[in-house]
C-alpha positions in Angstrom: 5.6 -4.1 10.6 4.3 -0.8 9.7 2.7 -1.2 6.2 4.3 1.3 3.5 1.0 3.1 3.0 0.4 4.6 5.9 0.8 8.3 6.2 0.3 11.1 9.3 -1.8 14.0 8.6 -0.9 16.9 10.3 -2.6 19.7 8.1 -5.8 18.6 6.8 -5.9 21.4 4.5 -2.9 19.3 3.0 -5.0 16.0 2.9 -5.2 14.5 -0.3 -8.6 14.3 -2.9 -10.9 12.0 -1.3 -10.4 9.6 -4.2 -6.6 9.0 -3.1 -6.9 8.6 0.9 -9.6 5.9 -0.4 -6.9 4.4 -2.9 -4.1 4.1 0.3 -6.7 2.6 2.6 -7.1 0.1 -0.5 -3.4 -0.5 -0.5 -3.2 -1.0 3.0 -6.0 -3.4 3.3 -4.4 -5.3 0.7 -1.2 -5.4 2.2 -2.6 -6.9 5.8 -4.5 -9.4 4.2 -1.6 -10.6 2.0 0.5 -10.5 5.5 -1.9 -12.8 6.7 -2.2 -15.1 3.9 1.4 -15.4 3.8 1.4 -16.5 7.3 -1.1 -19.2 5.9 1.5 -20.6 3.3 3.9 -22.4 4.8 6.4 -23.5 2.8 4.8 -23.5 -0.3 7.3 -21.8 -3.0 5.0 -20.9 -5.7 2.4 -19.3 -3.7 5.3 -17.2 -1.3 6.9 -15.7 -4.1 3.5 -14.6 -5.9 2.5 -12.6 -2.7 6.1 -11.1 -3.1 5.6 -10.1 -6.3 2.2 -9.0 -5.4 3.7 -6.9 -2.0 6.4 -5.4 -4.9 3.3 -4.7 -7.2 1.7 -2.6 -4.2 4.6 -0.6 -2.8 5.4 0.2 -6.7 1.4 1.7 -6.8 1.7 3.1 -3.5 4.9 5.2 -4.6 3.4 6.3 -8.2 0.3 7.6 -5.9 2.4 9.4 -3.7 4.6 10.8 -6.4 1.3 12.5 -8.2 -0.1 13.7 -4.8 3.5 15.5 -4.5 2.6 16.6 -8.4 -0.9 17.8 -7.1 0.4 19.6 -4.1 3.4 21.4 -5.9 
């Protein structure tokens, strides 16, 4: 599964700040290595629905960074 943060560039004078690529790279890094631990988990209950609140917690940054690079851009 493709994570949500990941973007194609096909101006790079449309890149964003510095600052933000490094903040999506963060997300995505996060994402994989909850991925991963969820693989781990089994069947535990408790843990699989706090790394689904944490994946919600993510996508829910991930959008409010987008939205203000659509801010900075218009």
């Amino acid at each position: 599964m493709q994570p949500p943060f990941h973007s194609i560039h096909l101006d790079p004078s449309r890149d964003p700040p510095e600052a933000y690529w490094e903040a999506f790279e963060l997300f995505e890094e996060l994402w994989a290595r909850l991925r991963g631990f969820k693989a781990s988990c089994g069947q535990d209950q408790v843990l699989l629905n706090l790394i689904r609140h944490l994946e919600h917690q993510l996508v829910i940054a991930g959008l409010i960074l987008a939205f203000q690079l659509e801010l900075l851009d218009g």
